[in-house]
TORLUMPA-932179 format. One record per residue (C-alpha): residue number from 1; x, y, z. Coordinates in Angstrom, 2 decimals, m for minus. Layout:
TORLUMPA-932179
+-----+---------+---------+---------+
| num |       X |       Y |       Z |
+-----+---------+---------+---------+
| NUM |       X |       Y |       Z |
...
+-----+---------+---------+---------+
END
This chain:
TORLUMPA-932179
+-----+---------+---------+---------+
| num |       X |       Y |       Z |
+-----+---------+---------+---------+
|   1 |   11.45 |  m33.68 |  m25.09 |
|   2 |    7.85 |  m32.19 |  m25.66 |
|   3 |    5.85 |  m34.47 |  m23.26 |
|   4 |    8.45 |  m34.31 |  m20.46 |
|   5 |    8.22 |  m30.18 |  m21.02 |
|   6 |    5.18 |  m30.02 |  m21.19 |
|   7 |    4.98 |  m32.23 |  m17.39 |
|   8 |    6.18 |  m28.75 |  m16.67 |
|   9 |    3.08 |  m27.50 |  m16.09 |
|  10 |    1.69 |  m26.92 |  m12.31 |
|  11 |   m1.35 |  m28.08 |  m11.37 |
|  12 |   m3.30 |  m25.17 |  m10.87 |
|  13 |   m2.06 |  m24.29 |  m14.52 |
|  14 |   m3.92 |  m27.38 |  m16.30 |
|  15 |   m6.90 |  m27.15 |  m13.60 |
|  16 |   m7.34 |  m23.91 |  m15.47 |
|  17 |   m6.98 |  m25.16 |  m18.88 |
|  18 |   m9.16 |  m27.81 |  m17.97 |
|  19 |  m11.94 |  m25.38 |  m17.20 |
|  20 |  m13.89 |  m22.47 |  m19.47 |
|  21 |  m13.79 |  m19.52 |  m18.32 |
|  22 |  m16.28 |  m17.24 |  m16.67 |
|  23 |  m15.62 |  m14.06 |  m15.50 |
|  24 |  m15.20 |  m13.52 |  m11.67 |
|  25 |  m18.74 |  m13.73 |   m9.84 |
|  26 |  m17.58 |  m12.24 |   m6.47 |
|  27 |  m17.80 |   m8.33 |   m5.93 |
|  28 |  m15.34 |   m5.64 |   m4.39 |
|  29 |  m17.60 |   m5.12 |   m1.70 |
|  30 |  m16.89 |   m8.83 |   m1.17 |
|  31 |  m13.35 |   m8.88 |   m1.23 |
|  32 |  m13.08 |   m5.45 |    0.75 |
|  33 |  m14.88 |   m7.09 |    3.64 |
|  34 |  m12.79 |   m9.72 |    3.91 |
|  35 |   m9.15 |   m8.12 |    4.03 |
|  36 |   m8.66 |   m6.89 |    7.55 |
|  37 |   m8.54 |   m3.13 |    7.66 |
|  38 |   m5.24 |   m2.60 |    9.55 |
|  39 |   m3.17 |   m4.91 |    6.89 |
|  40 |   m3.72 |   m2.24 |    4.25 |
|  41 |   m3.06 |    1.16 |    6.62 |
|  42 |    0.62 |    2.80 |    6.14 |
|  43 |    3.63 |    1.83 |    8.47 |
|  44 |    6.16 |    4.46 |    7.53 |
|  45 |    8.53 |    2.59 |   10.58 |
|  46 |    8.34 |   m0.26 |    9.08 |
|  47 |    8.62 |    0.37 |    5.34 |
|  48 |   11.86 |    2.91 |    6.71 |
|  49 |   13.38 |   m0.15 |    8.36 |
|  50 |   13.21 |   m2.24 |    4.89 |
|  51 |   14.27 |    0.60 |    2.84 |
|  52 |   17.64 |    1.21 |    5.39 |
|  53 |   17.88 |   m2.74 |    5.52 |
|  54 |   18.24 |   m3.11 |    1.82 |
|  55 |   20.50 |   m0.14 |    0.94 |
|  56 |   22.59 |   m1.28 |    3.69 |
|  57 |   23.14 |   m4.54 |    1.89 |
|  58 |   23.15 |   m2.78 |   m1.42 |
|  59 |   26.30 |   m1.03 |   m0.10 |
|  60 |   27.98 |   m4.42 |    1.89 |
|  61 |   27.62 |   m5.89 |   m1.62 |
|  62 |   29.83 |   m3.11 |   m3.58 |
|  63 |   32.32 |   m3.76 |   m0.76 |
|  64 |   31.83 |   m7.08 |   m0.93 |
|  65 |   32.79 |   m6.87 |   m4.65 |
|  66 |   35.17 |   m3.97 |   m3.90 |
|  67 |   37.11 |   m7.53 |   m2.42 |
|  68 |   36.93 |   m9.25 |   m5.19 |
|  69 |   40.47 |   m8.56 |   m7.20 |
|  70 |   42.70 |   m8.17 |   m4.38 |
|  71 |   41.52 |  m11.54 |   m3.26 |
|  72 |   42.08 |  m12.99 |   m6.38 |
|  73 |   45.50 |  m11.13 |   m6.88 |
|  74 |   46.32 |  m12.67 |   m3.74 |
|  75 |   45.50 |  m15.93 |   m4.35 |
|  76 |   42.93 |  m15.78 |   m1.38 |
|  77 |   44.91 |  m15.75 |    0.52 |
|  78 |   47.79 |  m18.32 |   m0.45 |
|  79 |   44.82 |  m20.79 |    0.02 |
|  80 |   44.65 |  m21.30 |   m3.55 |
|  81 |   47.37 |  m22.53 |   m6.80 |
|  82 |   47.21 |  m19.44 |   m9.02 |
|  83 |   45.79 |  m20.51 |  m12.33 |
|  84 |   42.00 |  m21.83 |  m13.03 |
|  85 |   41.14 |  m22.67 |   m9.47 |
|  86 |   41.19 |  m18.48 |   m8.65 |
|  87 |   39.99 |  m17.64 |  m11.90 |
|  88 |   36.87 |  m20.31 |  m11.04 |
|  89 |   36.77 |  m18.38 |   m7.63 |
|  90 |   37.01 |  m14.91 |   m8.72 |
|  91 |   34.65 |  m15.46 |  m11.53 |
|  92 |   32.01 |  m17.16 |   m9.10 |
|  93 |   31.93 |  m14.53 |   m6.84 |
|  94 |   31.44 |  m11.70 |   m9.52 |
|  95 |   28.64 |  m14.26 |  m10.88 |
|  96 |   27.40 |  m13.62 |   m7.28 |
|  97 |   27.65 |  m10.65 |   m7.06 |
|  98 |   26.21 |   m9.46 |  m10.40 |
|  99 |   22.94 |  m11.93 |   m8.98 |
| 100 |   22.24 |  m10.95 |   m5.86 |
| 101 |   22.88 |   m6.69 |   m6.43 |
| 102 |   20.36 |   m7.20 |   m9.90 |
| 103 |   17.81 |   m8.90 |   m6.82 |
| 104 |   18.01 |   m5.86 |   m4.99 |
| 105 |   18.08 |   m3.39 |   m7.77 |
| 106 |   15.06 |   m4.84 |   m8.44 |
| 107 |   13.51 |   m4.06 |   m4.66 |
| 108 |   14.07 |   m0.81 |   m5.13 |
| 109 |   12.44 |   m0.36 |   m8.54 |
| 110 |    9.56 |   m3.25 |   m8.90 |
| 111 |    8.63 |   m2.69 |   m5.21 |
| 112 |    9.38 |    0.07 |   m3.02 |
| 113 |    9.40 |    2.56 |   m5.43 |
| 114 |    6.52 |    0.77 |   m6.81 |
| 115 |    5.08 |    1.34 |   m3.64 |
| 116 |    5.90 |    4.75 |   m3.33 |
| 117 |    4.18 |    5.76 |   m6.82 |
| 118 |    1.30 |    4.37 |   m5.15 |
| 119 |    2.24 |    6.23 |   m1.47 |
| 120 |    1.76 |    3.72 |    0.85 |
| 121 |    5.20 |    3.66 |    2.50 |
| 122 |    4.44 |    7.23 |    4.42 |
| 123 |    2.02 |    9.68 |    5.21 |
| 124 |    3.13 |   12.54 |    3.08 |
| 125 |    3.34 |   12.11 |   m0.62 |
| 126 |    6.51 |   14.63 |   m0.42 |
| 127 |    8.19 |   12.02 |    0.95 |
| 128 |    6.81 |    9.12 |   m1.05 |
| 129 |    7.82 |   10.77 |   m4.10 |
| 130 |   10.99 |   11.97 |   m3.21 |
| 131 |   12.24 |    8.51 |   m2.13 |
| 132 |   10.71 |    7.25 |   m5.71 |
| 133 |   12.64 |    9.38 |   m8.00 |
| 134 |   16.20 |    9.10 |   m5.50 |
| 135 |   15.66 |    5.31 |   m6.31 |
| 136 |   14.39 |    5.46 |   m9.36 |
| 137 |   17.02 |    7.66 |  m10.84 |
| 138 |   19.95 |    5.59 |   m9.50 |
| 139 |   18.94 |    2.77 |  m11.68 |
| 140 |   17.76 |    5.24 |  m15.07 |
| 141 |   14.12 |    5.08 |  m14.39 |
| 142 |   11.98 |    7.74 |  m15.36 |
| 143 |   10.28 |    8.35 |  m11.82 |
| 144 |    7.37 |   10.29 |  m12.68 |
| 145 |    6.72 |    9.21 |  m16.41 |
| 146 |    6.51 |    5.59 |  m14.80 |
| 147 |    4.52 |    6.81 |  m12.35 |
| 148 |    1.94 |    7.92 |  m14.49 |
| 149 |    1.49 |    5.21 |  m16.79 |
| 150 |    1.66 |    2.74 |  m14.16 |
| 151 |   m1.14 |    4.21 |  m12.25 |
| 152 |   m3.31 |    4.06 |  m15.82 |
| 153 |   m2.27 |    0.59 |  m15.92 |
| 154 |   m3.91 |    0.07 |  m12.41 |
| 155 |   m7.47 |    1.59 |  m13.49 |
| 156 |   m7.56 |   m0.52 |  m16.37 |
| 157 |   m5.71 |   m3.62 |  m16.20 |
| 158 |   m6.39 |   m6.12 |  m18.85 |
| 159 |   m8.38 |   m3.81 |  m20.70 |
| 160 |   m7.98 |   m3.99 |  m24.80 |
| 161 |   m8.68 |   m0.23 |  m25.48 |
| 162 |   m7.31 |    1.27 |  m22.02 |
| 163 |   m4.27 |   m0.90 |  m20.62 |
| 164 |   m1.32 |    0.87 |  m20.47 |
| 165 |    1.19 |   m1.87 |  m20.20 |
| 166 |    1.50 |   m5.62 |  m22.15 |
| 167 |   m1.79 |   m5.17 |  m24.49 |
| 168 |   m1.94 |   m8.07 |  m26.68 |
| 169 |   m1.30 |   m7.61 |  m30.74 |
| 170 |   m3.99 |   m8.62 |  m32.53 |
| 171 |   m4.43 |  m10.67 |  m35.69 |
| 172 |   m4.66 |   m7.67 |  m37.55 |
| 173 |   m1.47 |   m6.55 |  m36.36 |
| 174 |    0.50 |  m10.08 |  m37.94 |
| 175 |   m1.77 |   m9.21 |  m41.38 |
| 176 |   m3.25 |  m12.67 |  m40.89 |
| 177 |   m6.07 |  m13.63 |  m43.11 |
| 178 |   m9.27 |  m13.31 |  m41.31 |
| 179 |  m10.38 |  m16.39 |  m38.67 |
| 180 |  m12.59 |  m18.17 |  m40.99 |
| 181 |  m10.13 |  m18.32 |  m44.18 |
| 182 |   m6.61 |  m18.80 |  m42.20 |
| 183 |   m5.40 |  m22.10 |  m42.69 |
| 184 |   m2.00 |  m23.86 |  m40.83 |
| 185 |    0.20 |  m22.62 |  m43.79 |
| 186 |   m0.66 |  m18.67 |  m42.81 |
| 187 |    0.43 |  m19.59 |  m39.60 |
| 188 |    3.53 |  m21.39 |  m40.00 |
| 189 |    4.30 |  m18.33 |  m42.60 |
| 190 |    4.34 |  m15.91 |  m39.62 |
| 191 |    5.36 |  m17.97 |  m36.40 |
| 192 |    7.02 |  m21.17 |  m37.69 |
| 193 |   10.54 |  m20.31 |  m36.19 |
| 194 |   13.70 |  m22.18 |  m35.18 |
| 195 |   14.20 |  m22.82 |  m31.64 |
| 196 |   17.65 |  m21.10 |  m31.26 |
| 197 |   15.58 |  m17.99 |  m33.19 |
| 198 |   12.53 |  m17.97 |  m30.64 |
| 199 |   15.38 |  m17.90 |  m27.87 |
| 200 |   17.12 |  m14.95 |  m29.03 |
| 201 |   14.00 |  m13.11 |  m29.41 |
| 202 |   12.97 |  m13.62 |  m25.79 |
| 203 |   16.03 |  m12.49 |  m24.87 |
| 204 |   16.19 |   m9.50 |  m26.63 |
| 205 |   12.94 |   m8.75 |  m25.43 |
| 206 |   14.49 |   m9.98 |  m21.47 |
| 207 |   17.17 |   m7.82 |  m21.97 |
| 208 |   16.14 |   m4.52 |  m23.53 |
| 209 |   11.80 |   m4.68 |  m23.34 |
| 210 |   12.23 |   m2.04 |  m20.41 |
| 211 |   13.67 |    0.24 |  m22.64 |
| 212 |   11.78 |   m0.72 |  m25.67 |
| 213 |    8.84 |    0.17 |  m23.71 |
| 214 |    9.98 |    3.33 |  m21.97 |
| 215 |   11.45 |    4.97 |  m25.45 |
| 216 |    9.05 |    3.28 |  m28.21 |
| 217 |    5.86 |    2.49 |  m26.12 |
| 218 |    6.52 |   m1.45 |  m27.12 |
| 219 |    3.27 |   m3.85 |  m26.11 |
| 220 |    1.84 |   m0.40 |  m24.30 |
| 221 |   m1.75 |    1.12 |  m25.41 |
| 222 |   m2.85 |    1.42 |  m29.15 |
| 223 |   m4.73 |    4.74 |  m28.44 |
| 224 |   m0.95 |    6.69 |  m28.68 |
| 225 |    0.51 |    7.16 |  m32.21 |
| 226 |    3.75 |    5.74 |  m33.25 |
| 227 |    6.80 |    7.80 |  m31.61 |
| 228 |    5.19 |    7.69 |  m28.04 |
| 229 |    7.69 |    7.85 |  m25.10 |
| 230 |    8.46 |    7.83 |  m21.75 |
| 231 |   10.85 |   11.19 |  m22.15 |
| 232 |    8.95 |   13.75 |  m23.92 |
| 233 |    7.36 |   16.01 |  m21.90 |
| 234 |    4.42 |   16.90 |  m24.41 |
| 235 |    4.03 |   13.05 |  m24.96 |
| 236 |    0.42 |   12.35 |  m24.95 |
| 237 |    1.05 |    9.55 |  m22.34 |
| 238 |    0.81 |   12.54 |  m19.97 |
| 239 |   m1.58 |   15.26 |  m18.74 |
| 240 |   m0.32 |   18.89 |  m19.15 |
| 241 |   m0.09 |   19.35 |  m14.87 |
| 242 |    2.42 |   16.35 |  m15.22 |
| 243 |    4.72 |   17.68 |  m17.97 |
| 244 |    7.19 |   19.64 |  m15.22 |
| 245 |    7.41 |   16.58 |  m13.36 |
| 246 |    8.43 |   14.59 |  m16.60 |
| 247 |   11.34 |   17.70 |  m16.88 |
| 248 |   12.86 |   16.92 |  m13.47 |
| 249 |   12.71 |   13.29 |  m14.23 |
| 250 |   15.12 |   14.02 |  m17.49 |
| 251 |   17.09 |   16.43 |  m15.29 |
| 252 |   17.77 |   13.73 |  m12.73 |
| 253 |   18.89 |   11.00 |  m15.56 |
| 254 |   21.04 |   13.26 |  m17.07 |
| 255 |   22.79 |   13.96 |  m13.54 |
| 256 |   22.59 |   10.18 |  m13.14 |
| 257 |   24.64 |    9.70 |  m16.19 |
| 258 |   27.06 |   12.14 |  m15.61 |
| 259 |   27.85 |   10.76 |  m12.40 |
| 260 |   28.42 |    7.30 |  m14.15 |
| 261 |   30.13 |    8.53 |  m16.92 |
| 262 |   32.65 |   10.02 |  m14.31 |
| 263 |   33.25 |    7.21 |  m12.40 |
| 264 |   34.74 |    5.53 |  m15.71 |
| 265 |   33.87 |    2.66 |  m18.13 |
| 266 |   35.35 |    0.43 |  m15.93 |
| 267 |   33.65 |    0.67 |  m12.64 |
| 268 |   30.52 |    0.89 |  m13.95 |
| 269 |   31.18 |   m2.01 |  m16.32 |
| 270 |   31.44 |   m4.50 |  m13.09 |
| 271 |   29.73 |   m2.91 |  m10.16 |
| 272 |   26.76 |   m1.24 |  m12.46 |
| 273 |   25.90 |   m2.13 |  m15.53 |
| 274 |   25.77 |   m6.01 |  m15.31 |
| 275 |   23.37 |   m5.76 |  m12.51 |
| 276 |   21.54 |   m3.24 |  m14.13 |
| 277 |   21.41 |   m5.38 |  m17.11 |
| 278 |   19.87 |   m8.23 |  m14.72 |
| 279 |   17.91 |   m6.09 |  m13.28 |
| 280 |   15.80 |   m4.99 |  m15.84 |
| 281 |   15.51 |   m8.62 |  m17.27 |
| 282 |   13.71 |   m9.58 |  m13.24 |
| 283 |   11.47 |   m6.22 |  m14.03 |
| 284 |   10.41 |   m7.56 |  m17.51 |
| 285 |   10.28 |  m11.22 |  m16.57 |
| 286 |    8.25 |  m10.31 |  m13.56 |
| 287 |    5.85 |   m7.92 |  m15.25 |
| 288 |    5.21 |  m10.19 |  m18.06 |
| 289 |    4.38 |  m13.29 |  m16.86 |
| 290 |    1.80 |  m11.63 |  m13.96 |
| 291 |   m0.48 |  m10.45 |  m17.16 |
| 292 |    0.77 |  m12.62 |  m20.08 |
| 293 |   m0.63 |  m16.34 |  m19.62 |
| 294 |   m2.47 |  m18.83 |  m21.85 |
| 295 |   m4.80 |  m19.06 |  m19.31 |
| 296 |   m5.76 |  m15.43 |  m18.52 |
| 297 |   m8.13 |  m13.48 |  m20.41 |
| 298 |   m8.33 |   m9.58 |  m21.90 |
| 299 |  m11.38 |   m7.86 |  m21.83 |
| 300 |  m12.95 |   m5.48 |  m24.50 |
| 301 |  m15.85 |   m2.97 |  m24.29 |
| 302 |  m18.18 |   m3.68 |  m21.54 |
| 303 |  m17.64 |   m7.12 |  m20.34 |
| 304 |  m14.35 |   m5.03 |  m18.30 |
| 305 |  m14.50 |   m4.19 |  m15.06 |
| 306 |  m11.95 |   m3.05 |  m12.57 |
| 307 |  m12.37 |   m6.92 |  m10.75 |
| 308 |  m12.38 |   m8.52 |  m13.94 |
| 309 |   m9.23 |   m6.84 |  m14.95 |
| 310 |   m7.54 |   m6.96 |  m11.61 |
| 311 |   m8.37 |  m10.88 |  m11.12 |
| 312 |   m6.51 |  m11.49 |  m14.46 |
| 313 |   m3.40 |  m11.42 |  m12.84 |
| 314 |   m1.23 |  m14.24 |  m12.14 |
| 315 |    1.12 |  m15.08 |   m8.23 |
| 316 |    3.89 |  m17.26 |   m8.52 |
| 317 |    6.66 |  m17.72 |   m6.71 |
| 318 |    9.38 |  m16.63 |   m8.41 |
| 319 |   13.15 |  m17.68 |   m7.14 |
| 320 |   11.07 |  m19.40 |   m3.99 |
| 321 |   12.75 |  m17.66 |   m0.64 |
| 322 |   14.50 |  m15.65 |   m2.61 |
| 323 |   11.61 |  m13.92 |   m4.16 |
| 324 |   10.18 |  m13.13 |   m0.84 |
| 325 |   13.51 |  m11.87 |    0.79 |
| 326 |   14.83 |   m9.92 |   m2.16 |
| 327 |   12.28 |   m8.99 |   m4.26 |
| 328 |    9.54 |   m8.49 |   m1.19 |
| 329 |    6.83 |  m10.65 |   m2.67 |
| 330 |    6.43 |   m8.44 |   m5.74 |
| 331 |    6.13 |  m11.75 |   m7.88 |
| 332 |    4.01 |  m13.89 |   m5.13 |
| 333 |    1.02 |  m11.51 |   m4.03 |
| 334 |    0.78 |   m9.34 |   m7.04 |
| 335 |   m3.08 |  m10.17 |   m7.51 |
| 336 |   m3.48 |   m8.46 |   m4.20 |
| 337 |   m1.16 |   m5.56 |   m5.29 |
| 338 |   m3.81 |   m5.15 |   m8.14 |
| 339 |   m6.77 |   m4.78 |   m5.49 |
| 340 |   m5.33 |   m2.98 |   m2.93 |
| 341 |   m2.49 |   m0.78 |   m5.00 |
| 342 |   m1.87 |    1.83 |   m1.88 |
| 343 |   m1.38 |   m1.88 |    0.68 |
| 344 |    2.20 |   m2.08 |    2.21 |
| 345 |    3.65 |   m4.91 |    0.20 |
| 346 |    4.56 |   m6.32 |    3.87 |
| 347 |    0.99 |   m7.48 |    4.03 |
| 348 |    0.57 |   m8.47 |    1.15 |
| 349 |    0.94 |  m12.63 |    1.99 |
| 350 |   m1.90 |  m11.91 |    4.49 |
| 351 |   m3.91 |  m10.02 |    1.68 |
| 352 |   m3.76 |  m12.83 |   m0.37 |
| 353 |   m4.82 |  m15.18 |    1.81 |
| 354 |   m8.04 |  m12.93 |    2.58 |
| 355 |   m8.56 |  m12.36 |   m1.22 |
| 356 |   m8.34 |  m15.99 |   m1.85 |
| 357 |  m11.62 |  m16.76 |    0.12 |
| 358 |  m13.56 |  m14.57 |   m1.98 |
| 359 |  m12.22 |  m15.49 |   m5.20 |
| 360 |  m11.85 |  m19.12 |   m5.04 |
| 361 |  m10.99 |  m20.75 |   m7.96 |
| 362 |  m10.85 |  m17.17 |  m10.05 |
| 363 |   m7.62 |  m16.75 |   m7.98 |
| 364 |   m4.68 |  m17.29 |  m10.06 |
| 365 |   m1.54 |  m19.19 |   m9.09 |
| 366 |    1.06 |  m20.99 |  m10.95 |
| 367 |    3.25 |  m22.62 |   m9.48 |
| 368 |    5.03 |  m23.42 |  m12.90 |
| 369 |    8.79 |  m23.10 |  m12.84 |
| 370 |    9.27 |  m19.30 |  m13.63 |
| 371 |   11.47 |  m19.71 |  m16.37 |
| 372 |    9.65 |  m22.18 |  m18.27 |
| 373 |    6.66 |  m20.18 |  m17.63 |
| 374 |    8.40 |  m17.36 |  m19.12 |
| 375 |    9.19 |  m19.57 |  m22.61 |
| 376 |    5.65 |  m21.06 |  m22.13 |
| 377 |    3.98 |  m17.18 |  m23.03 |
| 378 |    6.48 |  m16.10 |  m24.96 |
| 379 |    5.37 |  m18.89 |  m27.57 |
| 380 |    2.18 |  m19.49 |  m27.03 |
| 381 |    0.95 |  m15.96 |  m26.00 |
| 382 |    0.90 |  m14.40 |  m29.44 |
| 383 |   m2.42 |  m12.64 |  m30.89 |
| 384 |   m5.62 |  m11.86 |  m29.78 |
| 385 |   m9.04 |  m11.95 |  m31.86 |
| 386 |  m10.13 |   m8.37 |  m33.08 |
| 387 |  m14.27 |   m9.58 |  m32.50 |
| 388 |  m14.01 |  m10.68 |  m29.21 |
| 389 |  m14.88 |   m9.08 |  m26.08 |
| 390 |  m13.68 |  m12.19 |  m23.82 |
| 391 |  m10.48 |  m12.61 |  m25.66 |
| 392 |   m7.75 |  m15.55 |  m25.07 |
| 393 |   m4.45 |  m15.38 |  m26.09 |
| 394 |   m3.53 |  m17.84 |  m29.63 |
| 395 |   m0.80 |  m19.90 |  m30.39 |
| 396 |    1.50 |  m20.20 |  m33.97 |
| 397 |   m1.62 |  m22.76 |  m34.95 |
| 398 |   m4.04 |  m20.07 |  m34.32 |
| 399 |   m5.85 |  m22.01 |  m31.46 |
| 400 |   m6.76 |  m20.73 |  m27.77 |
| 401 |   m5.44 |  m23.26 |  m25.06 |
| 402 |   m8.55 |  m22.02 |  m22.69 |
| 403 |  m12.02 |  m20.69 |  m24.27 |
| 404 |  m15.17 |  m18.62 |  m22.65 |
| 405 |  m17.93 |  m20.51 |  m21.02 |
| 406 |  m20.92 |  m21.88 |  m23.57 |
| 407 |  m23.57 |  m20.87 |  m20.68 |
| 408 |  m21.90 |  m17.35 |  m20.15 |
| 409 |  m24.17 |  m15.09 |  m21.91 |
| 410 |  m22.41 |  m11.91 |  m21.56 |
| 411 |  m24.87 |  m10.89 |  m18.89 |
| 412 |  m23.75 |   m7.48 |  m17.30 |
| 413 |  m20.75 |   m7.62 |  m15.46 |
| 414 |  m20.53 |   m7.38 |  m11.52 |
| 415 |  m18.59 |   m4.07 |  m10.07 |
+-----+---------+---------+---------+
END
């Protein structure tokens, strides 16, 4: 069972672990020059036409479910024998249904209004902002709190002290002895856990990290105290000029859940709240595995830079075809997303490929099965070292899979 899991692994995934790490030697005037100027100007026709497309499908899908019981009721039809072979039907279709809305959900929060935090669907930021808190707000987002932690998350991706989003606990943080006295027994005393256990904890954390993360400020920067949120207007995640903006985002939940509450437990029960559930497993699962990886490094103090933390992002194609349809590339070409944050994500395949040239083998794929790339982090991604500035993620042995460079001296890093 191990060795044929562990056969999981792509091949760009072991050429990495195969290979110490050095930080990135190319520069941002490097990679600037070589992504074509027009791929990262605004196309408000175009993004329109994807935003019409998809909540035009959004809609043929609640009809499409709308279907659903009377079909069954009528035995489709009289094609069917009432008994299991509709209930196999019906329940297939829901099972459809609750898949492919939680896809699109997902557009419209993990990309387009992504992309409209970052206003690079139109011209006026009125607009941009205006389409990312309608969106937003349908699905219980906090527009403009998100907004503003996900642009610090931006300026200082994969930074220890400044990352606002999936910052790494530390040994200190399991009360592990320190590195030179821990022995396998300390370890096995905090990790050693059951299979079935380590499953339920990834799916708590698949099912309700979003929220943990929004309310509690779960895996998000040490510098807040305990009690941080997403909801408080005087929380410190936010500058005073942003605090009205954080009031209108509450405002437009509460509406939200009044209007869900009135359409009754039922209704929302099948057309909403499954795919919401789904949804914000894709926005965790996505999020996750683009800056939690074995391979992938954090930076402390001054070996940081804005490459450096950018380039320690992960692509991979997540659901294949469907990824790019659905979910418009948001798991494939997120390096470039990192580079070029205000870039229409319908150029970001052609970013990537421009990107790649510069970075070579610093560009990170994985073409790992998604899934078993999630369980791969989730138990091997679990503590960081307090004393190191280049700092790899450790296993439940204590050990980094991937380790800095012997001839990298810690020279100054290259902006």
């Amino acid at each position: 069972m191990g060795i044929r899991l562990r056969n999981l692994n792509s091949p760009e995934y072991e050429a990495r672990l195969r290979r110490p790490f050095a930080p990135p030697t190319a520069s941002l005037k490097d990679i600037h020059a070589a992504v074509p100027k027009h791929l990262l100007r605004k196309n408000p026709l175009k993004a329109t036409s994807y935003i019409v497309r998809d909540l035009a499908l959004t809609a043929l899908l609640f009809k499409f479910a709308s279907c659903i019981n009377p079909w069954a009721e009528s035995a489709f039809g009289g094609i069917l024998d009432p008994g299991w072979r509709v209930w196999t039907v019906k329940s297939s279709l829901w099972a459809t249904y609750w898949w492919i809305q939680s896809l699109f959900c997902n557009v419209d929060t993990n990309s387009k209004t992504t992309q409209a935090g970052h206003g690079s669907l139109f011209n006026s930021a009125v607009l941009n902002n205006i389409v990312g808190f309608i969106l937003h707000t349908a699905l219980l987002i906090p527009y403009f709190a998100w907004r503003s932690t996900h642009h610090g998350h931006h300026k200082a991706t994969s930074s220890i002290e400044h990352d606002e989003s999936y910052v790494p606990y530390t040994r200190s943080d399991y009360k592990l002895p320190p590195k030179g006295h821990a022995h396998r027994f300390d370890y096995a005393e905090v990790f050693e856990e059951t299979p079935i256990y380590t499953l339920g904890k990834m799916l708590t954390m698949q099912g309700f990290g979003w929220w943990m993360y929004l309310s509690r400020n779960t895996m998000g920067s040490k510098m807040y105290p305990p009690g941080t949120n997403h909801f408080s207007p005087n929380s410190p995640l936010f500058k005073p000029t942003e605090r009205n903006m954080i009031i209108v985002t509450n405002v437009g939940l509460a509406c939200m859940v009044g209007f869900l509450y009135r359409l009754g437990a039922g209704l929302v029960a099948g057309y909403y709240l499954i795919p919401y559930l789904l949804t914000n497993h894709w926005i965790v699962m996505l999020t996750y595995l683009q800056h939690s990886d074995p391979t992938i490094p954090h930076y402390r103090k001054h070996e940081w830079t804005f490459l450096r933390g950018a380039a320690a992002t992960v692509d991979r194609p997540l659901l294949g075809w469907m990824g790019r349809f659905f979910l418009h590339n948001v798991g494939h070409d997120h390096v470039a997303h990192h580079f070029f944050s205000s870039a229409p994500f319908f150029n970001g395949p052609e970013i990537t490929n421009a990107i790649k040239t510069v970075l070579k083998d610093d560009y990170n794929y994985d073409s790992t099965p998604s899934f078993y790339a999630l369980w791969r982090s989730f138990t091997q991604c679990l503590f960081i070292e307090e004393d190191e500035d280049i700092a790899f993620y450790k296993n439940k042995h204590g050990e980094p899979l991937r380790v800095v460079d012997k001839g990298y001296k810690g020279n100054k890093p290259v902006t």
